[in-house]
Steps between C-alpha positions, in 0.01 A plus 500: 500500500546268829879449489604080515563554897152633569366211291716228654357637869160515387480097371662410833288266740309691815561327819258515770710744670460729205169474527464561823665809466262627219193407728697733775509786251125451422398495834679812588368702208141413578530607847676860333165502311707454141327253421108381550430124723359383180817559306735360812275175472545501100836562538606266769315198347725577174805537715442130665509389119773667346804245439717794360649825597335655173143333622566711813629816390157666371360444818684759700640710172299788611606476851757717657660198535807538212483272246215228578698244598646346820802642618803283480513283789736519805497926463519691840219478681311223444523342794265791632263431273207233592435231232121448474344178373119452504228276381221406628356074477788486344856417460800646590843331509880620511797267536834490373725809449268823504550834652369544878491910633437521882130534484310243332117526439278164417119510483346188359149399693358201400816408305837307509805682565858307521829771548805283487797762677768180478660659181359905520743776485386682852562895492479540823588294867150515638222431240166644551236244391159603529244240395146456448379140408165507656309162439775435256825267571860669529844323515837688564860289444751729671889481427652259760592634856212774441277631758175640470254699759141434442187731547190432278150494583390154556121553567198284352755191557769591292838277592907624511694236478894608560815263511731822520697679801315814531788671679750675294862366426675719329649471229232273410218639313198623710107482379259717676180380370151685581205459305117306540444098406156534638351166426808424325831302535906642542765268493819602545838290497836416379499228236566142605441151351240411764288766359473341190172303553347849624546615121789709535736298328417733184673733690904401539 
């Protein structure tokens, strides 16, 4: 019998971050042939819907993985790790106070993607940010006094808007961001009232 701790755990809410770490296990078993692309696809689209830790916990249970559910946050060596979030004519959006290793991965063509860093935890200094919004519309809010280094494929008239230093100043935060808006849009920006009629005022 599941003792009342296990059971407790198990009703908890997923956050994205959990999630996102489940997807990361997928991924890695499929490419370790443990598991077939068919049953990564099954798997991830249940993984995107699970609201609880029990939802996820079949879905890497016979994984080498230890017991099917994220690891409890903040343990050593997560900053290492690279978050991965991907949809595609989508939308993906993170704000508020959520877990940020150095290396972030975002793939969303055709789609909306909005990544709010004001409130993140950061892992790591320098943050890795590698993007691909191709004919899809991407806005970044950094933390105030951030800078951010920008190197994305802008061909078939995609646009890069910055209002950020790209120079480090340490100890403020630094963004590398790579990636492709081909045909696409990247904003990135620190968060100020005179944005507000640009639609970022959902975004304080």
């Amino acid at each position: 019998m599941t003792g009342d701790g296990a059971v407790g755990r198990d009703a908890m809410r997923a956050s994205d971050l959990d999630r996102d770490q489940v997807a990361e296990i997928l991924r890695q078993a499929a490419g370790e042939g443990r598991i077939t692309l068919d049953e990564l696809d099954e798997r991830l689209d249940l993984a995107y819907r699970a609201r609880t830790y029990g939802e996820l916990r079949p879905l890497t249970a016979d994984l080498p993985t230890g017991h099917g559910t994220p690891a409890v946050p903040h343990q050593a060596g997560a900053a290492e790790r690279t978050l991965e979030l991907r949809a595609k004519a989508g939308s993906i959006a993170r704000r508020g106070e959520w877990e940020v290793p150095a290396r972030v991965v975002v793939s969303n063509p055709y789609g909306e993607t909005r990544l709010n860093f004001r409130e993140a935890r950061l892992l790591a200094d320098v943050i890795d940010l590698e993007i691909t919004a191709s004919w899809g519309d991407a806005k970044i809010v950094l933390p105030d006094g951030a800078t951010a280094a920008i190197d994305v494929d802008t061909s078939w008239f995609g646009d890069v808007d910055s209002r950020v230093p790209d120079r480090p100043a340490p100890p403020a935060p630094h963004f590398r961001i790579s990636g492709a808006v081909k045909g696409g849009a990247l904003r990135v920006r620190y968060k100020t009232r005179l944005d507000e009629w640009m639609g970022w005022n959902d975004w304080d």
